[in-house]
SEFI-571399 format. One record per residue (C-alpha): residue in three letters; residue number from 1; x, y, z. Coordinates in nm, 4 decimals. Layout:
SEFI-571399
    r    k         x         y         z
  ALA  NUM         X         Y         Z
...
//
This chain:
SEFI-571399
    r    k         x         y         z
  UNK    1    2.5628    1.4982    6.2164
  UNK    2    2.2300    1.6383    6.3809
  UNK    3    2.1886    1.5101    6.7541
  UNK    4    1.8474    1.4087    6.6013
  UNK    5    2.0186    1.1805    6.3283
  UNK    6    2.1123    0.8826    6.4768
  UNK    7    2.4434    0.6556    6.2959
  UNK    8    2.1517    0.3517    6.2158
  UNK    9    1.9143    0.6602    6.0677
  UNK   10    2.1736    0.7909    5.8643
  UNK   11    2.2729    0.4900    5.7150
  UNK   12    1.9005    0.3772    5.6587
  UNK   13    1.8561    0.7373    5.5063
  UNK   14    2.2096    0.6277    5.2736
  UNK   15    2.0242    0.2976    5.1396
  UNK   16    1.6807    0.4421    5.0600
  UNK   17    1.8732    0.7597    4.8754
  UNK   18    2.0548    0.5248    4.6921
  UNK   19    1.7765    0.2698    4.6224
  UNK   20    1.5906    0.5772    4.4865
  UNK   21    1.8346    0.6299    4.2536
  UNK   22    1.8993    0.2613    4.1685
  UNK   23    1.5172    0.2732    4.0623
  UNK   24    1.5753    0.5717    3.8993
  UNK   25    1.8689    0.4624    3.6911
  UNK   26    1.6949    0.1192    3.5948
  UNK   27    1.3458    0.3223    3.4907
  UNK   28    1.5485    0.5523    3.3059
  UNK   29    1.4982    0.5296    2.9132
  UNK   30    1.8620    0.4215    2.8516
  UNK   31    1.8683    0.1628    3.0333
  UNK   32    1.4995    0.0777    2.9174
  UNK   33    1.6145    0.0166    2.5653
  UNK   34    1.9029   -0.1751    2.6630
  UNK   35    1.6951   -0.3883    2.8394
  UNK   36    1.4433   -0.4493    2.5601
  UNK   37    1.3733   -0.7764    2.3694
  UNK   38    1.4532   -0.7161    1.9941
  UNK   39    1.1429   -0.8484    1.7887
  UNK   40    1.2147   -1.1337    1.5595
  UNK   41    1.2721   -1.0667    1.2105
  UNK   42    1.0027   -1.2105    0.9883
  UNK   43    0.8913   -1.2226    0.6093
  UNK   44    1.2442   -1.1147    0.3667
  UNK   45    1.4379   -0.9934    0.6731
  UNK   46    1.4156   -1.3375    0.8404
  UNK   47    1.5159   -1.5337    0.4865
  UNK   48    1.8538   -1.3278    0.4572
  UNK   49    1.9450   -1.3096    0.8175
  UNK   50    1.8690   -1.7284    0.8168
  UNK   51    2.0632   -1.7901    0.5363
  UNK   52    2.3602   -1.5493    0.6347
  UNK   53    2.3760   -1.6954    0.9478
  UNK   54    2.3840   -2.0699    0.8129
  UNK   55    2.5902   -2.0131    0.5212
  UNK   56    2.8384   -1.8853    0.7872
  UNK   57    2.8065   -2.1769    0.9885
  UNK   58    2.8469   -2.4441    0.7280
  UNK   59    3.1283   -2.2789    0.5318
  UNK   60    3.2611   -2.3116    0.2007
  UNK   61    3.1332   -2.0754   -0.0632
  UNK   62    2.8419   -2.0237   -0.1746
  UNK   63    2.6350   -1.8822   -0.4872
  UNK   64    2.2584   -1.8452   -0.4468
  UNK   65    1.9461   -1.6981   -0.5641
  UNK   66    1.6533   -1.6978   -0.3658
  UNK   67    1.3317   -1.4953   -0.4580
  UNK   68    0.9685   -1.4340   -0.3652
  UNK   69    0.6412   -1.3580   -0.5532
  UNK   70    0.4671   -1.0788   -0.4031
  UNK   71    0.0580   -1.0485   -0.3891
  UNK   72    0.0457   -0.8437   -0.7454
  UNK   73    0.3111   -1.0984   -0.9159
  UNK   74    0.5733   -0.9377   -0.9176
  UNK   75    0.9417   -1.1496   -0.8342
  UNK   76    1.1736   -1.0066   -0.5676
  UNK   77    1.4981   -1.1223   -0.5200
  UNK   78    1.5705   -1.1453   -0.1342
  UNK   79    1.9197   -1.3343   -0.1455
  UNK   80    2.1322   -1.2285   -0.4566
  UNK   81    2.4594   -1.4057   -0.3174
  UNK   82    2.6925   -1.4018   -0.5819
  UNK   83    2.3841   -1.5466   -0.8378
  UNK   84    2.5838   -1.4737   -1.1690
  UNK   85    2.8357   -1.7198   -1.1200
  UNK   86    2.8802   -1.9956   -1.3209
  UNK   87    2.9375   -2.2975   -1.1393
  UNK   88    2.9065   -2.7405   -1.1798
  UNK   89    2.5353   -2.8043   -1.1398
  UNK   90    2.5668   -3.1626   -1.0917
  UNK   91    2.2566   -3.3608   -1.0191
  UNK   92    2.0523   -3.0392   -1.0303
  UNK   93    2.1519   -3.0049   -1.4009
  UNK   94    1.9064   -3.3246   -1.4098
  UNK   95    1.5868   -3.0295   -1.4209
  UNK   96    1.7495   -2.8631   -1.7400
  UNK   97    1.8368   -3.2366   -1.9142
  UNK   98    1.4778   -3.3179   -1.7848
  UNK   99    1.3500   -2.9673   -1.9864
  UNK  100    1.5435   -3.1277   -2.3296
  UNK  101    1.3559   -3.3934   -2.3221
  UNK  102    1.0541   -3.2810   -2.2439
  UNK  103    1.0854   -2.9640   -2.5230
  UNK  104    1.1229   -3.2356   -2.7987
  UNK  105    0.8213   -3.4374   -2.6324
  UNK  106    0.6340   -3.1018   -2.6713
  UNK  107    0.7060   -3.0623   -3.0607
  UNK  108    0.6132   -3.4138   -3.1331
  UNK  109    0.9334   -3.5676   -3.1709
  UNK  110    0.9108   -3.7998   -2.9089
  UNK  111    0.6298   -3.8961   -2.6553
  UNK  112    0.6650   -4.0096   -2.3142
  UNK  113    0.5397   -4.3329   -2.4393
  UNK  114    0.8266   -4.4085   -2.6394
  UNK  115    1.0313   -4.7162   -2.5069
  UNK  116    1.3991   -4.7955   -2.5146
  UNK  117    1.5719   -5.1181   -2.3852
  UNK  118    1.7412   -5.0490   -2.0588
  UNK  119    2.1184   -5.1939   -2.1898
  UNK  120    2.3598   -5.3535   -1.9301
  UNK  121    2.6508   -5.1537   -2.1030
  UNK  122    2.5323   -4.8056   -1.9947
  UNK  123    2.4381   -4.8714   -1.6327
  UNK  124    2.6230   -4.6597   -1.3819
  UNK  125    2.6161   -4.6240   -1.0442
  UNK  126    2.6064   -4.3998   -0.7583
  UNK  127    2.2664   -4.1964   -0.7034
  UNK  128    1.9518   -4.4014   -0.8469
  UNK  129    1.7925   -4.7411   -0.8727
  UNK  130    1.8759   -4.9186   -1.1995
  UNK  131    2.1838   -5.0076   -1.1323
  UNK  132    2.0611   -5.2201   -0.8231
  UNK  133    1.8589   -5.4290   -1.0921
  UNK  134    2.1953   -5.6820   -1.1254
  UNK  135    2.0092   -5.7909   -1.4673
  UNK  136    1.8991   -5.5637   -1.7385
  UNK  137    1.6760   -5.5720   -2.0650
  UNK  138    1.3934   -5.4142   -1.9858
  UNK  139    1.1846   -5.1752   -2.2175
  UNK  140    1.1086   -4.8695   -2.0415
  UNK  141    0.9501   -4.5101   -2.1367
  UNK  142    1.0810   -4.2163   -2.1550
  UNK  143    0.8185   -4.1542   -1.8574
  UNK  144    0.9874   -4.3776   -1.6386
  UNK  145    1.3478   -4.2748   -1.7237
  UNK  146    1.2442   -3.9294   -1.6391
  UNK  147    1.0742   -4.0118   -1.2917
  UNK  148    1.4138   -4.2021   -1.1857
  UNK  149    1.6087   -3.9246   -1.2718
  UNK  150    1.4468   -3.6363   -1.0909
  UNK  151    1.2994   -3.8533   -0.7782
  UNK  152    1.6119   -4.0390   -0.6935
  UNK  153    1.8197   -3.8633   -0.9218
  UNK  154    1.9510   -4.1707   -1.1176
  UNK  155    2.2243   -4.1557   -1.3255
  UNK  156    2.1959   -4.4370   -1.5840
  UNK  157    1.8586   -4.2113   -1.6553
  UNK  158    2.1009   -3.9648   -1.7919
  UNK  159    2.2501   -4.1473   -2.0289
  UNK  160    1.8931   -4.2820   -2.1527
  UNK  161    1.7880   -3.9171   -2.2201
  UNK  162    2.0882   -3.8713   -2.4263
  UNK  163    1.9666   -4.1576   -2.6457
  UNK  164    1.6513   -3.9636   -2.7523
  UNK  165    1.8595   -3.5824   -2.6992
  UNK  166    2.2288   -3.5773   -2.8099
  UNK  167    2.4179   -3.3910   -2.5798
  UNK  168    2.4599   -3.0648   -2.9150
  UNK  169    2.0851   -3.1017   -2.9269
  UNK  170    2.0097   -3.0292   -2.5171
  UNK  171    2.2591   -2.7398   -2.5769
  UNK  172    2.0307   -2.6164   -2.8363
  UNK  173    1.7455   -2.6128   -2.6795
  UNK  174    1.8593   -2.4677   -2.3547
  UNK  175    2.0307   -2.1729   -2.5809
  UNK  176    1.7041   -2.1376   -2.8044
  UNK  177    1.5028   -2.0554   -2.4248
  UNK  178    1.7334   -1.8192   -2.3241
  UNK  179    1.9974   -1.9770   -2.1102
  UNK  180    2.3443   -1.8702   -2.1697
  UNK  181    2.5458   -2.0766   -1.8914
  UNK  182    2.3088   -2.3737   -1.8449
  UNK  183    2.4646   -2.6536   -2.0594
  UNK  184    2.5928   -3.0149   -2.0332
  UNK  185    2.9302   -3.0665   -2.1332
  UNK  186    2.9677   -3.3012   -2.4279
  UNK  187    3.1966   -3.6208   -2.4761
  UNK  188    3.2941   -3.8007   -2.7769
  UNK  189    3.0506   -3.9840   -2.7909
  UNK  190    2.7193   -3.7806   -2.8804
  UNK  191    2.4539   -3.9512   -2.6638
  UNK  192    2.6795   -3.9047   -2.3558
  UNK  193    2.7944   -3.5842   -2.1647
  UNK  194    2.8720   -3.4368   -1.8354
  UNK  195    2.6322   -3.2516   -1.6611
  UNK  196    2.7634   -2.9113   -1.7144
  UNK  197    2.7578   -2.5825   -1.5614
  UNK  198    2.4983   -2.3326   -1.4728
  UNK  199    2.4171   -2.0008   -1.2535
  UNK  200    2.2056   -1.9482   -0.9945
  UNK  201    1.9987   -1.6902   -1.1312
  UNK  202    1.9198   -1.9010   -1.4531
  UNK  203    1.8583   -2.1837   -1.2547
  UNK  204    1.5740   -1.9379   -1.0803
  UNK  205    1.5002   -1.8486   -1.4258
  UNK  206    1.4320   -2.1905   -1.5367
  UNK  207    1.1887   -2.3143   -1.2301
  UNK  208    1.0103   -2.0080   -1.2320
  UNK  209    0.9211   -2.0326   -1.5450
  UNK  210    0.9021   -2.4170   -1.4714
  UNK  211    0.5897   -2.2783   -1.1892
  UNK  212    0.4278   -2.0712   -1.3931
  UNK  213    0.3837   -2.3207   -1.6993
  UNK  214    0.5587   -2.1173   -1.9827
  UNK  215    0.9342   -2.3063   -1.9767
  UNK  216    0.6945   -2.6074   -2.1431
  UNK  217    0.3496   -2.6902   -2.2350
  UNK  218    0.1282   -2.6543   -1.9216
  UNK  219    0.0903   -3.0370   -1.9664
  UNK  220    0.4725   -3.1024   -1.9721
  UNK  221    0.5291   -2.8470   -1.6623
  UNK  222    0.2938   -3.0703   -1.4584
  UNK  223    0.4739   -3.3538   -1.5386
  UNK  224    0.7833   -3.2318   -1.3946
  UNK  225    0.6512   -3.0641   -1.1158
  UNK  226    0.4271   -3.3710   -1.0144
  UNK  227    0.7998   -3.5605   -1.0068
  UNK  228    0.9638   -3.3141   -0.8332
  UNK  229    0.6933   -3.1749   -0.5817
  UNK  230    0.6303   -3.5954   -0.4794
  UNK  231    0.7291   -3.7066   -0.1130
  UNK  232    0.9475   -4.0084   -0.2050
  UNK  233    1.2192   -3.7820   -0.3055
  UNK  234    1.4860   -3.5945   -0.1563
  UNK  235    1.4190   -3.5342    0.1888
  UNK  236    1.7227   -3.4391    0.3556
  UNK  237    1.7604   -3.0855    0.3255
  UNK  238    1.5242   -2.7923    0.2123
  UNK  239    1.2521   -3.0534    0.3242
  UNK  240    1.3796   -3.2481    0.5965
  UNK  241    1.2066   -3.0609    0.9233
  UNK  242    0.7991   -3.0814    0.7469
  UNK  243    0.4599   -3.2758    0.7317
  UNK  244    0.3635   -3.4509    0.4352
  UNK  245    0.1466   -3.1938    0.3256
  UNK  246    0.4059   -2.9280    0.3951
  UNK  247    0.6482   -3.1388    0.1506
  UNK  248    0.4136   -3.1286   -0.1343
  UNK  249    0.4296   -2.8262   -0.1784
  UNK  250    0.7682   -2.8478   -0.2652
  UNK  251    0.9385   -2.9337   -0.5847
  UNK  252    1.3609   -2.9856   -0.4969
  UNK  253    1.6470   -3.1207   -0.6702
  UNK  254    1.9396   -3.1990   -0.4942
  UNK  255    2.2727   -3.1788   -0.6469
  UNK  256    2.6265   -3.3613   -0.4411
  UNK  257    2.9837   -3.3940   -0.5913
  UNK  258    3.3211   -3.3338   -0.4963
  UNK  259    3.6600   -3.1175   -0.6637
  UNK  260    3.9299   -2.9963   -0.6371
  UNK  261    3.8167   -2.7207   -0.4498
  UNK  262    3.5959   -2.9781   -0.2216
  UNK  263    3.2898   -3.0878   -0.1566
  UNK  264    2.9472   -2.9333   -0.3397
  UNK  265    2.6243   -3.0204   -0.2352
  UNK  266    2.3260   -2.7910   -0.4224
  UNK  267    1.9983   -2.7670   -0.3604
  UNK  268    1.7048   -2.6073   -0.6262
  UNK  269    1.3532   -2.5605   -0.6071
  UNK  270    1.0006   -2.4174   -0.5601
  UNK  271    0.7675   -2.3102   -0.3059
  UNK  272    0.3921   -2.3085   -0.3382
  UNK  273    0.1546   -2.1946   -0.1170
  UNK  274   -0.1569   -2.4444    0.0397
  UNK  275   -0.3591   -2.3039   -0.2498
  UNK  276   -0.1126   -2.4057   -0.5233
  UNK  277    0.0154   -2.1080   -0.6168
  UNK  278    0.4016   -2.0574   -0.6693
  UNK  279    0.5425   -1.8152   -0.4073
  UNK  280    0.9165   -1.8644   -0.3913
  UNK  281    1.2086   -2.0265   -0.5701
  UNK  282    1.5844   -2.0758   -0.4357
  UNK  283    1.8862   -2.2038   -0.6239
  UNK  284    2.1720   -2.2516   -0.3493
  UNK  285    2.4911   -2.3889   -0.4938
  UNK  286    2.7586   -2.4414   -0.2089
  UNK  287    3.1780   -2.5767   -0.3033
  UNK  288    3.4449   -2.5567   -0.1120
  UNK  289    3.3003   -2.7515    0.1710
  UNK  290    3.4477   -3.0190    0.3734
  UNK  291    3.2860   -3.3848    0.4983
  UNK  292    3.3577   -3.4645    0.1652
  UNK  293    3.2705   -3.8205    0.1605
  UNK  294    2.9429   -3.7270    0.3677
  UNK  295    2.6108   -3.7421    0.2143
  UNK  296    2.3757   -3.7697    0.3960
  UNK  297    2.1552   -3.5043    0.6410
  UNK  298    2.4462   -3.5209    0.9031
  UNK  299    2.6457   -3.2837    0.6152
  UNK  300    2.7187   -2.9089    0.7359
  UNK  301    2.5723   -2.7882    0.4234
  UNK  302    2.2628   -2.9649    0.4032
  UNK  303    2.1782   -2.9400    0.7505
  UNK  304    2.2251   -2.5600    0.6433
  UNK  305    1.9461   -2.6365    0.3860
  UNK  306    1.7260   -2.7672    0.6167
  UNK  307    1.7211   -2.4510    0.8575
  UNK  308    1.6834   -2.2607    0.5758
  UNK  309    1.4030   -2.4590    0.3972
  UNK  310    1.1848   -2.4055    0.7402
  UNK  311    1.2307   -2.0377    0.7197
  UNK  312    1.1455   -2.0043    0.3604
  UNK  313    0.8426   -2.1790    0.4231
  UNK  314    0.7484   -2.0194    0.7512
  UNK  315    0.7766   -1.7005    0.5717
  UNK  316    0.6108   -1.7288    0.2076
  UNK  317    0.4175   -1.3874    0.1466
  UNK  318    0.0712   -1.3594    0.0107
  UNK  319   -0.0899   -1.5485   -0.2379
  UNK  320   -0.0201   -1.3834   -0.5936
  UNK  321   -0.2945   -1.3218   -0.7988
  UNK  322   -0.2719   -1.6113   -1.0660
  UNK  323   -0.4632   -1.8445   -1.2044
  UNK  324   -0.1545   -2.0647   -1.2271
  UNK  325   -0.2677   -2.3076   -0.9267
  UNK  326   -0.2332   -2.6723   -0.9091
  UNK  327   -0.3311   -2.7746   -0.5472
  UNK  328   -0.0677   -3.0853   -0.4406
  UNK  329   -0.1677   -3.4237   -0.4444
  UNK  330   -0.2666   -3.6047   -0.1173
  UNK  331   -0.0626   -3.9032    0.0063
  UNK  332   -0.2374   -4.1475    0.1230
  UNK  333   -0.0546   -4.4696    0.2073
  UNK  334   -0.1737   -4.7896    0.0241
  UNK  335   -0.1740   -5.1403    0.2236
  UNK  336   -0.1328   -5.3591   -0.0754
  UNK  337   -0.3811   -5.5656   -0.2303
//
């Protein structure tokens, strides 16, 4: 050591040295990048990495089909998870019993005027609202059967529609559109089934086509979608965390059973965008799950939904060019009188 370099200089010469090369290392591009912030993913990228990430976290197994409508028309699937398999559609079958009906409405068969007595000997229970009557007799139209079963998903509703379509007939008609797996599963007795199987990528098929007015006459498209898109439905998952107006936009059909494999609980629907135009559908079908006597928004699955549903939304891409637009209704709360 110099005679000039005192012990305290040294060591003060030691920390600055190695401060230097402290600042060094930390400014150095390695440790730059590790250091950076990744950007959020948005648009597709966000949609898959969401729904990976939730389908994870809620279990089970899942088959889904979840696709957007870019700004020249054109569909793009974004989530192709498993999409061909054929599966219990439960209460979202309702939208392709719901398409029966409304096919024989559209060849003049039936209107949605048409009334039938509401008989106490094929009320059921579970999901719905006629079955909380305690008396029956009523004449209703097929108009009304049609909004109990798709709003609140009622299940005597289902057996009314197979009083005007026989369960062979709705198979008919699904078959003569083009839908191979999408049937209801008949019983003995003809005006009765189960609600059947189909696949999430027909189940895309059929609300796309649903949006875009060519599954039914324009006329008999609104009718469904002005059912489905309303905000006194199902609110619990795809449209739990949104505004009113956000919830419009919306049409959903929610689908919940148990097997032998475990719980299911389904969600379809469509997206449209604030100027009416139809920008994304999704068709998540999800067994295997537990909380199998839970269902309500609490369930792992359909809090899954509702994580999802924001980030569809939040990410819808550009209006397509269409003149297939039918701006939502407005709620406006009524007072009485």
């Amino acid at each position: 050591m110099s005679a000039n370099l005192s012990r305290r200089s040294a060591l003060g010469l030691g920390a600055a040295v190695a401060a230097g090369v402290g600042a060094s290392a930390a400014s150095s591009p390695a440790n730059a990048a590790a250091g950076a912030v990744a950007k959020p993913k948005t648009g597709n990228a966000a949609i898959q990495a969401v729904y990976a990430k939730q389908k994870a976290k809620a279990g089970g197994t899942w088959h889904s089909h979840i696709a957007t409508v870019d700004a020249a028309g054109a569909i793009t699937p974004i989530v192709e998870d498993d999409a061909d398999h054929v599966t219990q559609g439960y209460s979202v079958q309702k939208l392709a019993v719901a398409t029966a009906v409304m096919d024989k409405i559209d060849r003049g068969e039936l209107t949605l005027g048409t009334k039938l007595d509401l008989q106490a000997d094929i009320i059921l229970g579970g999901s719905g609202i006629y079955f909380l009557h305690t008396v029956w007799g009523d004449d209703i139209t097929v108009a009304n059967f049609l909004t109990a079963m798709l709003l609140v998903s009622d299940n005597t509703a289902v057996r009314m529609c197979g009083r005007v379509v026989p369960a062979a007939e709705i198979n008919q008609i699904l078959a003569a559109k083009g839908f191979v797996n999408t049937r209801v599963e008949p019983v003995a007795n003809p005006n009765r089934f189960y609600l059947g199987t189909t696949t999430p990528r027909e189940m895309h098929d059929l609300l796309w086509r649903l949006a875009t007015k060519t599954l039914l006459t324009p006329a008999s498209c609104n009718f469904l979608l002005g059912i489905t898109r309303w905000i006194n439905g199902y609110m619990d998952g795809v449209r739990r965390t949104m505004s009113s107006e956000e919830r419009s936009r919306i049409a959903t059909k929610y689908g919940a059973d148990f097997n032998t494999l475990g719980a299911s609980r389904h969600e379809a629907g469509i997206m449209f965008g604030p100027d009416g135009a139809p920008k994304l559908t999704y068709a998540m079908f999800a067994e295997a799950l537990g909380d199998l006597d839970n269902y309500g928004a609490t369930h792992p699955a359909v809090e899954a939904h509702a994580v999802i549903g924001r980030t569809m939304l939040d990410n819808l891409p550009a209006s397509a060019a269409t003149a297939l637009r039918k701006a939502p209704s407005t709620f406006q709360p009524v007072n009485g009188g």
